[in-house]
C-alpha positions as CSV (number, residue, x, y, z in Angstrom):
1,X,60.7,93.6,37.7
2,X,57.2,93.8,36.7
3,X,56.5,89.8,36.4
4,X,57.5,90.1,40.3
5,X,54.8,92.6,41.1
6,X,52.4,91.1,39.2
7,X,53.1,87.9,41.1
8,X,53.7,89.9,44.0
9,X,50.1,91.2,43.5
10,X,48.1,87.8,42.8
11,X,49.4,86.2,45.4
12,X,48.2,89.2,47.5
13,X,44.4,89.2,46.1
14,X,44.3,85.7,46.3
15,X,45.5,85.8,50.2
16,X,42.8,88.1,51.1
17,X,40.2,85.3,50.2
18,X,42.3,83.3,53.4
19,X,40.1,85.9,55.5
20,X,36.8,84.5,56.8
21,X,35.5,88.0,57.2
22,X,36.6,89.0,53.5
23,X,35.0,86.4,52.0
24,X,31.8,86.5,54.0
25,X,31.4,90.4,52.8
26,X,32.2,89.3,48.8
27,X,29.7,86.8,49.0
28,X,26.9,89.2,50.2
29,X,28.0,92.1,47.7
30,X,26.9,88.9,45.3
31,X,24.4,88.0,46.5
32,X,23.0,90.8,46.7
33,X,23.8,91.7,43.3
34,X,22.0,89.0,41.7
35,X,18.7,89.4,44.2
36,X,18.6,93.2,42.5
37,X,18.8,91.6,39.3
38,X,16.1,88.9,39.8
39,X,14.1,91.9,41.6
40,X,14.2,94.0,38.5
41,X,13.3,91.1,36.0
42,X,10.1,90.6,38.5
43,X,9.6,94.1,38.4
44,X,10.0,94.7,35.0
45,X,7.6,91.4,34.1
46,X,4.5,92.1,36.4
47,X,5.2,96.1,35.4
48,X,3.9,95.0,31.3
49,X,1.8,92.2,32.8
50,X,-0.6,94.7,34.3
51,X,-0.2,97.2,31.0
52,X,-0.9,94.4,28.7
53,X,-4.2,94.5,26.7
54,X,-6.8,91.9,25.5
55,X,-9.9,92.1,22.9
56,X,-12.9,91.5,23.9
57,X,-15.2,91.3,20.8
58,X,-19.4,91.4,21.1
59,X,-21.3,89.5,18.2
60,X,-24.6,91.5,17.2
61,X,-25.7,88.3,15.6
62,X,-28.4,89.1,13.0
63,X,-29.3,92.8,15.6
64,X,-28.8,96.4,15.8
65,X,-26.9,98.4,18.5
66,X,-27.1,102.5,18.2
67,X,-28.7,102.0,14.1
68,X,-25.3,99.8,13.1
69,X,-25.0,96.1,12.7
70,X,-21.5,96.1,13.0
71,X,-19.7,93.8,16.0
72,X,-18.0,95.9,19.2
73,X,-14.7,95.9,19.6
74,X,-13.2,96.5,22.8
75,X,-9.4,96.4,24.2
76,X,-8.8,96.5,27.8
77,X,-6.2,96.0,30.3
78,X,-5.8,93.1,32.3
79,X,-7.8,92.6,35.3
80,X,-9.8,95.8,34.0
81,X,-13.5,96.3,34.5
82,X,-16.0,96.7,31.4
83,X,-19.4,97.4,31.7
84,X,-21.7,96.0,29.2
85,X,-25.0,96.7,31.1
86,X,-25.7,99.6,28.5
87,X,-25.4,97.0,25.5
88,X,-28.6,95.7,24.4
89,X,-29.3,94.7,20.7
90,X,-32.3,95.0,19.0
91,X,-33.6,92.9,16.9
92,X,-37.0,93.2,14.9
93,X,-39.5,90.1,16.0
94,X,-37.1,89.3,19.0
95,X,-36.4,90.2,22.3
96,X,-32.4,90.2,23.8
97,X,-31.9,87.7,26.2
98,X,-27.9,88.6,26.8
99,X,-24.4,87.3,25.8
100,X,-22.8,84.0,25.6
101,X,-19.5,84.5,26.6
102,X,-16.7,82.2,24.8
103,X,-12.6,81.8,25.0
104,X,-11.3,80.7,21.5
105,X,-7.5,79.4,21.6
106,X,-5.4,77.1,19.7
107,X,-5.5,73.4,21.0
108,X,-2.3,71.1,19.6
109,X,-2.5,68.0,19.8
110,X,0.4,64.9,19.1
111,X,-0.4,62.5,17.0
112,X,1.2,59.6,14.8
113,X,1.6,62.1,12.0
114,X,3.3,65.0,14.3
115,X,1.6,67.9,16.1
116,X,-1.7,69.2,15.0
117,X,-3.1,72.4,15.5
118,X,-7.0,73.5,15.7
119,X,-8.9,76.7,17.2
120,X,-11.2,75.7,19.9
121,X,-14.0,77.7,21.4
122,X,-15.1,76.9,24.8
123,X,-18.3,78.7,26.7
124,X,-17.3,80.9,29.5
125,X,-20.2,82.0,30.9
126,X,-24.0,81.1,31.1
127,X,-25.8,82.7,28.4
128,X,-27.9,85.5,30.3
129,X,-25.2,87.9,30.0
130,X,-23.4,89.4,33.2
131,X,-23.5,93.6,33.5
132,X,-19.6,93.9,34.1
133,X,-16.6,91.8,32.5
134,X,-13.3,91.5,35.0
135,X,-10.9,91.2,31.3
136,X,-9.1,87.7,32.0
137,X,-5.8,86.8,30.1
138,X,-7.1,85.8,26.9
139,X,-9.6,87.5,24.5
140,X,-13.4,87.0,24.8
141,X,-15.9,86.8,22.5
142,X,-19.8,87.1,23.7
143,X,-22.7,86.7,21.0
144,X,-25.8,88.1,21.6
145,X,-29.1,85.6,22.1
146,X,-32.6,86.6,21.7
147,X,-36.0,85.0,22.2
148,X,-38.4,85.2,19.2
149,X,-41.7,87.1,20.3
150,X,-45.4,86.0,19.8
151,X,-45.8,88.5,17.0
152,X,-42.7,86.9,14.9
153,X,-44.2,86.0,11.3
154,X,-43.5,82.4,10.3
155,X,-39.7,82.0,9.2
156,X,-37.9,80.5,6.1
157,X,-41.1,80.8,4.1
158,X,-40.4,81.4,0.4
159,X,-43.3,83.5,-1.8
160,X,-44.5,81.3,-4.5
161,X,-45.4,82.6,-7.8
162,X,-49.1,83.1,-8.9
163,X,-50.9,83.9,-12.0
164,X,-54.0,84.1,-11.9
165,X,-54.4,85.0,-16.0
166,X,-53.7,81.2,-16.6
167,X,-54.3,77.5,-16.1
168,X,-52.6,75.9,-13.5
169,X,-51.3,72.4,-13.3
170,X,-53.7,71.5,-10.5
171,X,-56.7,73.4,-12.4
172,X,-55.8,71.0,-15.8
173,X,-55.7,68.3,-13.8
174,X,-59.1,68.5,-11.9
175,X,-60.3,69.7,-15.2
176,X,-59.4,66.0,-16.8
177,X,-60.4,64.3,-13.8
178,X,-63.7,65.1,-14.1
179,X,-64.5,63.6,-17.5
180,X,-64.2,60.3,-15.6
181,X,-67.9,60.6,-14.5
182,X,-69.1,61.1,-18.2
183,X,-68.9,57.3,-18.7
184,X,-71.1,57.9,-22.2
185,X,-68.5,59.8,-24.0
186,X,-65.5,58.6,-22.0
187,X,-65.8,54.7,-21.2
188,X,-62.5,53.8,-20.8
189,X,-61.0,55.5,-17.1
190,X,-58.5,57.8,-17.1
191,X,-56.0,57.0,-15.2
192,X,-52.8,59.5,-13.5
193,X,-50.0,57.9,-12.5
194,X,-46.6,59.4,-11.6
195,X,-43.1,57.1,-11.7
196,X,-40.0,58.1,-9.2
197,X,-37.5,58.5,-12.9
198,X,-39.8,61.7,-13.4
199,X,-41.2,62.7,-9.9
200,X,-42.7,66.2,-11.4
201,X,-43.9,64.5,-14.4
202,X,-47.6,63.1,-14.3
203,X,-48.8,60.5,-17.0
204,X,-52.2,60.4,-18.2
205,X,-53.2,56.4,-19.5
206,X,-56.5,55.7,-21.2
207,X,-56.6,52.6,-18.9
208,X,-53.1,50.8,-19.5
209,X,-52.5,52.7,-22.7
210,X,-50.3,56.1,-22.6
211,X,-52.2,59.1,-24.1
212,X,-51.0,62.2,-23.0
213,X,-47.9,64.0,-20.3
214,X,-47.9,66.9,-18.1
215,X,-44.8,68.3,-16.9
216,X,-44.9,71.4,-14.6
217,X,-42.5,73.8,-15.2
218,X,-42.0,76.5,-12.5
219,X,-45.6,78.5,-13.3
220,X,-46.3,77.1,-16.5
221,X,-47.1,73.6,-17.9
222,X,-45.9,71.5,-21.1
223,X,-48.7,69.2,-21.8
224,X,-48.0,66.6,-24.1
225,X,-50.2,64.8,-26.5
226,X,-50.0,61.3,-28.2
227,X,-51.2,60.6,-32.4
228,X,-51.6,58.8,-34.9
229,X,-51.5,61.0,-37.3
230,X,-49.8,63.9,-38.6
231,X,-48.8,66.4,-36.3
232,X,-48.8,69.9,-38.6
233,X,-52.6,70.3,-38.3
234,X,-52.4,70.2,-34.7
235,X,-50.0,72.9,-34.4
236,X,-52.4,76.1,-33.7
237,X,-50.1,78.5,-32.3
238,X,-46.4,78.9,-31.5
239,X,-46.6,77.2,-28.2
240,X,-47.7,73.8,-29.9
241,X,-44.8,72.2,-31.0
242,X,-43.9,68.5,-32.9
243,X,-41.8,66.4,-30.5
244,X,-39.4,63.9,-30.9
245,X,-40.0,61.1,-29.2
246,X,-38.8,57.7,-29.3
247,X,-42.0,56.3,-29.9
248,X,-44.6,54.5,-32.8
249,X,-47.2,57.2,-32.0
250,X,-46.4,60.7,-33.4
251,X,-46.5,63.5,-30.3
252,X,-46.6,67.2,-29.7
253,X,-47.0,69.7,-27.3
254,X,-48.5,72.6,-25.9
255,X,-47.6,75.2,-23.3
256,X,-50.3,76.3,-21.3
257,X,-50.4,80.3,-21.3
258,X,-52.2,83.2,-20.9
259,X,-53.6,82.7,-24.3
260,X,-54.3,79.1,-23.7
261,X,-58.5,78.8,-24.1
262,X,-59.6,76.1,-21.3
263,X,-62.0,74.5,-24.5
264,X,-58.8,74.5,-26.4
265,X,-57.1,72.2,-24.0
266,X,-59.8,69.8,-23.2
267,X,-60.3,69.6,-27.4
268,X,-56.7,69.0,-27.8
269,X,-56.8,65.9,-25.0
270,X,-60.1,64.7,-26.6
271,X,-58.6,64.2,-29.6
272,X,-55.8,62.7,-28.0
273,X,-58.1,60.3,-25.8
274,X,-59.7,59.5,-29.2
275,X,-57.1,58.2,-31.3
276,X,-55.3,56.4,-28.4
277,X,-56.2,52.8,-29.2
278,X,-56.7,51.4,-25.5
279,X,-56.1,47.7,-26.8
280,X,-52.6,48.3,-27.8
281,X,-51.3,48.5,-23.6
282,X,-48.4,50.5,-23.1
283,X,-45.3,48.2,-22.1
284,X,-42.5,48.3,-19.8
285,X,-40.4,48.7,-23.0
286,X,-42.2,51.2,-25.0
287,X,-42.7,53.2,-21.7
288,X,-38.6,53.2,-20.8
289,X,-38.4,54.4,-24.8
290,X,-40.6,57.2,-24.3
291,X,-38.7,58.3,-20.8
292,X,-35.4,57.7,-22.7
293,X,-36.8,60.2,-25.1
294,X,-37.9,63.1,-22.5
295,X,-34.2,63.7,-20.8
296,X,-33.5,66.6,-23.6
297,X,-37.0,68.2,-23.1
298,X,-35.8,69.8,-19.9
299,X,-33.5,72.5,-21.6
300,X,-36.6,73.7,-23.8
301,X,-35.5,77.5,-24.7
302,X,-39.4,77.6,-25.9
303,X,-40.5,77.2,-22.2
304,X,-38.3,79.6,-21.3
305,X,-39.4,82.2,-24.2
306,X,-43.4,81.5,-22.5
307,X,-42.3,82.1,-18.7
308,X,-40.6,85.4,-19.9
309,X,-43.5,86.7,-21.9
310,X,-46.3,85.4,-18.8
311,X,-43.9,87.3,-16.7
312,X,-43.9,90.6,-18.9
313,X,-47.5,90.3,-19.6
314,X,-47.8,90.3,-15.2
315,X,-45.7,92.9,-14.9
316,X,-47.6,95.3,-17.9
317,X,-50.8,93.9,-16.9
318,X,-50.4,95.9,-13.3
319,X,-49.8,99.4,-14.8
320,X,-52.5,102.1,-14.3
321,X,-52.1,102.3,-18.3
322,X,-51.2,98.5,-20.3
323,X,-50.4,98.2,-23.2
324,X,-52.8,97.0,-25.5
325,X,-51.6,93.5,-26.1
326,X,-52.6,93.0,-22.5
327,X,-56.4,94.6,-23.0
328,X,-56.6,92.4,-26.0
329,X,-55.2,88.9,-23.7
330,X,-52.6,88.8,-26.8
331,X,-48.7,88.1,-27.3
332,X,-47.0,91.2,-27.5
333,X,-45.9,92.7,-30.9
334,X,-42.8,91.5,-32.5
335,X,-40.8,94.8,-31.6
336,X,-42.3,95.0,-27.7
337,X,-41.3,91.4,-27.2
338,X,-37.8,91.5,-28.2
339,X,-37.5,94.9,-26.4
340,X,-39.0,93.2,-23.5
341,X,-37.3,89.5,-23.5
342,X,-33.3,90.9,-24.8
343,X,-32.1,91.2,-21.1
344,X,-33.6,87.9,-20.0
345,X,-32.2,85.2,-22.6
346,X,-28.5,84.3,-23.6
347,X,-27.3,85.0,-26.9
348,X,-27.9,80.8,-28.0
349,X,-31.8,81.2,-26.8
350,X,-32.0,84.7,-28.4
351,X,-31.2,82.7,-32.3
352,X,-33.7,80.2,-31.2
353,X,-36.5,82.8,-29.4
354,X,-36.5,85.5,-32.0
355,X,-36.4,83.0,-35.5
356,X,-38.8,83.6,-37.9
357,X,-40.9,80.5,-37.1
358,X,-41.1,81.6,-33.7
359,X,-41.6,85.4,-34.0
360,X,-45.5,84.8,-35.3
361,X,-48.5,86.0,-33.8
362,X,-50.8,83.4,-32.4
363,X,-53.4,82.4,-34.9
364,X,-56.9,83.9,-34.8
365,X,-58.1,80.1,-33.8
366,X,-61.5,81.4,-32.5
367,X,-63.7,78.9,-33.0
368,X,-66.3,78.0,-30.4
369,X,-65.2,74.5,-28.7
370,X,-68.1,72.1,-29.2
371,X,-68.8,70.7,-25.1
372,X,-67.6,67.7,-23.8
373,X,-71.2,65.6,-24.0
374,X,-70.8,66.2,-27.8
375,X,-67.4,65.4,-28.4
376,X,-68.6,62.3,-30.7
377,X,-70.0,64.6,-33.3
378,X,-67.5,64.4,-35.7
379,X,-69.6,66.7,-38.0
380,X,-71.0,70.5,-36.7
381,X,-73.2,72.2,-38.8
382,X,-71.9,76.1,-39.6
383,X,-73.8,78.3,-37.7
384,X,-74.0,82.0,-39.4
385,X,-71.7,84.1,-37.2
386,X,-73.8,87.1,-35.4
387,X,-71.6,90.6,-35.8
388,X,-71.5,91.7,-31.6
389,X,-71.4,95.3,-31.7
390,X,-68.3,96.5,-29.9
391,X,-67.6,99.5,-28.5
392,X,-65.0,102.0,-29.5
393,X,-61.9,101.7,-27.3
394,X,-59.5,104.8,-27.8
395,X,-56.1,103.4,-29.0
396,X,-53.8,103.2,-26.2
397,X,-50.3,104.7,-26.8
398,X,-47.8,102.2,-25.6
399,X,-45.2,104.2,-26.7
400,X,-43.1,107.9,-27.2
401,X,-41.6,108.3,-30.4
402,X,-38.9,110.1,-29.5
403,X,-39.5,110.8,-33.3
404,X,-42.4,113.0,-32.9
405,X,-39.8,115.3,-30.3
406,X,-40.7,119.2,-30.5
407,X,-37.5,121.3,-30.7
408,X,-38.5,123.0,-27.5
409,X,-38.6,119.3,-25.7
410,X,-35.2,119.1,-27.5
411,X,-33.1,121.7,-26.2
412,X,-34.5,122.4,-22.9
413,X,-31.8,122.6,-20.2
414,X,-32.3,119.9,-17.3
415,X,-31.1,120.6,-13.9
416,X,-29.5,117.6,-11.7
417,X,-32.6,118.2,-9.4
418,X,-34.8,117.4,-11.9
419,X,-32.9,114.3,-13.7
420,X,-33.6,112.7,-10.0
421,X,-37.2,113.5,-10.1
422,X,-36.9,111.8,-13.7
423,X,-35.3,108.8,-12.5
424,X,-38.2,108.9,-9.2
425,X,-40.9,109.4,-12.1
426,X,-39.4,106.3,-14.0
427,X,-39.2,104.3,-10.5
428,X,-42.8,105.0,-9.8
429,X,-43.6,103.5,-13.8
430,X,-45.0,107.0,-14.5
431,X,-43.3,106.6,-17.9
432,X,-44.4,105.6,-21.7
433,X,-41.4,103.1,-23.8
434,X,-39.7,105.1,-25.5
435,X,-39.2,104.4,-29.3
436,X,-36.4,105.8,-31.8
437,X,-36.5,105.1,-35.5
438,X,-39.1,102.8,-35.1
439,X,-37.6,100.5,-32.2
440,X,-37.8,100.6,-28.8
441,X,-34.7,101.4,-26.5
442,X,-33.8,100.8,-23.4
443,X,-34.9,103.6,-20.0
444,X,-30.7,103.8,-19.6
445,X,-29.7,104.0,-23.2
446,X,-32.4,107.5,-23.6
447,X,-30.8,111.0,-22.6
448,X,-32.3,113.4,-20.1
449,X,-34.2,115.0,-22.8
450,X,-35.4,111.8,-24.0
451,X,-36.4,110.2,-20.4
452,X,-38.2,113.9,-20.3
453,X,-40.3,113.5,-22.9
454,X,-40.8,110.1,-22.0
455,X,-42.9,111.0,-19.0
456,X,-44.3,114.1,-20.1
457,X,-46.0,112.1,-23.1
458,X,-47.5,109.7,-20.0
459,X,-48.8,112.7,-18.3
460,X,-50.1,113.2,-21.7
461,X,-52.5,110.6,-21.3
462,X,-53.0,110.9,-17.2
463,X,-54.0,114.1,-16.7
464,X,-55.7,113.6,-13.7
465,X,-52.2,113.1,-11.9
466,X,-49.8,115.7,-10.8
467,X,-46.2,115.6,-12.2
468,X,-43.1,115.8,-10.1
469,X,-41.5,118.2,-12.1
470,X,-42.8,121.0,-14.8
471,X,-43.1,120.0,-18.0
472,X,-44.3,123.0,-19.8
473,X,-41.8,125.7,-18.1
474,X,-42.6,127.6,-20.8
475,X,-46.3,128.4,-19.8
């Protein structure tokens, strides 16, 4: 019974559809169905496509805008406005010219290996920015541009270092240039010739025969000097060293320093220029020995030791009270110059820097250089030695001994206000070393009573300048 209504009722459904006007009215309800739906989707799209945001980011490049340096970062709808007019950089020596305006995307790209993939940046815009931005459908990027003014100091410049306490390569040089025109005591030329193997290196013939090198080394300068004869009386201080080198001639060498006496260098290369045979021409082959030979000279932990004194004796040399090494145009102590040279040298240049050999004082070599028109005498006559009355220089403290503390400097209470003045007075070098059991320490290794004493013991001495803090709260 059911299977008949059932067939009863399909036949039915599927009879209606025999109907013209039935079937014309199902296939506008679907039609109209699926426009609704297509309407919606539309709808739905354009709806997020106007919602949807894009970055647009502003490069300072190298300026300032509002006291930052940091880039602008903007998000913005679609088709949106965003005024920029208000958005000028600054930039010290320059003047802001506007944006470049740029659209980075990803570019692929099929090759024989498959598809590659790079980011691509494109300009946008001309350059002299635009006041308002209509956001497109990507992100933007604009970088600033400026025009240097006519005041801009010269650019990429680097300081050179100067000291004027010492020769200079250029001053030894012009110094042994000029005994060319004393043919009497200097008949064979002198001759300076450089080779591309060793382009800071300058050699110094006596005509065609090799007597002596000099090899710049940042503000300093290794001269080297050529002998017959045994080096260990030529070695006056510790910056004249023996050297090995692959040669038949013995050599050594000095570093030119604060301490260096000009007389002292010309009598070192006069001797040099003496015992340099000038028949005996240096060859192609003994020349390529003697360069083979100067490769390890380079890493010379001595040079190193003299830059890093010169350096310390420039930096004590400028304080309103040096030590008295510099007064005296001397090496520093033993103590100050390990105190002063620990930070600057590894622990392998330290063993060779600090050695007894090298720890020495210069010797008191003082005697008066005979000139260059008399450099033939090989005998002097002693001359009796007049006393020059000096006067009395007060000693001048160098250090604190932190040694010689009162108990009152010992357990005064410091506030934090006054361990910054401390640090200020340290920062301003109104500070003497200070020195504990006899050795210096370091400024951050001291406490706060210690650092204290430390500048009142330099007021000590400078009482003509105020104190940033009170150092006698007791009085």
């Amino acid at each position: 019974m059911n299977m008949f209504f059932a067939n009863e009722s399909g036949s039915d459904f599927w009879a209606r559809f025999q109907d013209p006007w039935y079937l014309a009215l199902v296939i506008i309800a679907l039609v109209t169905i699926v426009a609704l739906i297509v309407l919606i989707i539309l709808f739905v799209k354009f709806r997020d496509k106007r919602l949807e945001t894009r970055t647009l980011t502003i490069y300072l490049d190298g300026g300032q805008f509002q006291g930052s340096s940091e880039d602008l970062v903007f998000h913005a709808k679609l088709n949106s406005d965003i005024d920029i007019s208000r958005i000028k950089p600054e930039k010290p020596g320059y003047k802001f010219t506007g944006f470049n305006v740029y659209k980075k995307y990803v570019s692929s790209t099929i090759t024989d290996e498959g598809i590659t993939k790079s980011l691509v940046s494109s300009e946008e815009l001309d350059g002299m920015g635009k006041d308002v931005i209509t956001m497109p459908d990507y992100d933007l990027h604009l970088v600033a541009k400026y025009a240097p003014l006519p005041i801009l100091p010269a650019q990429d410049l680097e300081d050179i270092e100067y000291y004027p306490d010492f020769l200079t390569t250029e001053d030894l040089l012009a110094d042994l240039k000029h005994l060319n025109y004393d043919r009497e005591h200097f008949p064979i030329k002198i001759n300076f010739r450089k080779t591309k193997r060793f382009p800071d290196m300058i050699f110094i013939f006596k005509g065609k025969t090799l007597c002596s090198m000099l090899m710049p080394y940042k503000s300093l300068t290794k001269v080297y000097f050529r002998t017959n004869e045994p080096v260990e009386n030529k070695l006056l201080s510790p910056f004249y060293h023996d050297e090995d080198i692959n040669d038949s001639m013995n050599w050594y060498s000095l570093i030119v320093t604060y301490t260096t006496k000009p007389s002292r260098f010309i009598k070192s290369f006069v001797d040099a220029y003496r015992e340099c045979d000038e028949d005996f021409e240096t060859t192609e082959v003994e020349f390529d020995l003697i360069l083979g030979s100067l490769s390890s000279t380079f890493s010379d932990p001595v040079l190193d030791r003299a830059l890093a004194i010169t350096e310390q004796y420039e930096k004590d040399r400028a304080l309103d009270n040096p030590p008295s090494y510099v007064l005296e145009r001397k090496l520093p102590s033993s103590d100050q110059e390990e105190h002063n040279l620990e930070e600057l040298l590894t622990e392998e240049e330290k063993k060779l820097v600090f050695s007894d050999a090298q720890e020495e004082e210069i010797d008191d070599v003082q005697e008066e250089e005979e000139p260059v028109g008399e450099v033939d005498k090989l005998e002097k006559v002693p001359q009796p030695v007049k006393e020059e009355l000096k006067e009395e220089v007060p000693p001048t403290p160098i250090y604190a001994s932190l040694d010689d503390m009162e108990e009152e400097d010992k357990n005064i209470i410091i506030s934090e206000s006054e361990v910054q003045l401390i640090e200020l007075e340290h920062h301003n070098g109104h500070y003497i070393q200070p020195k504990r059991k006899g050795r210096f320490i370091k400024w951050d290794k001291a406490s706060k009573e210690e650092k204290r004493f430390s500048i009142k013991t330099y007021y000590k001495y400078h009482q003509d300048e105020k104190p940033l803090i009170n150092l006698n709260p007791s009085k």
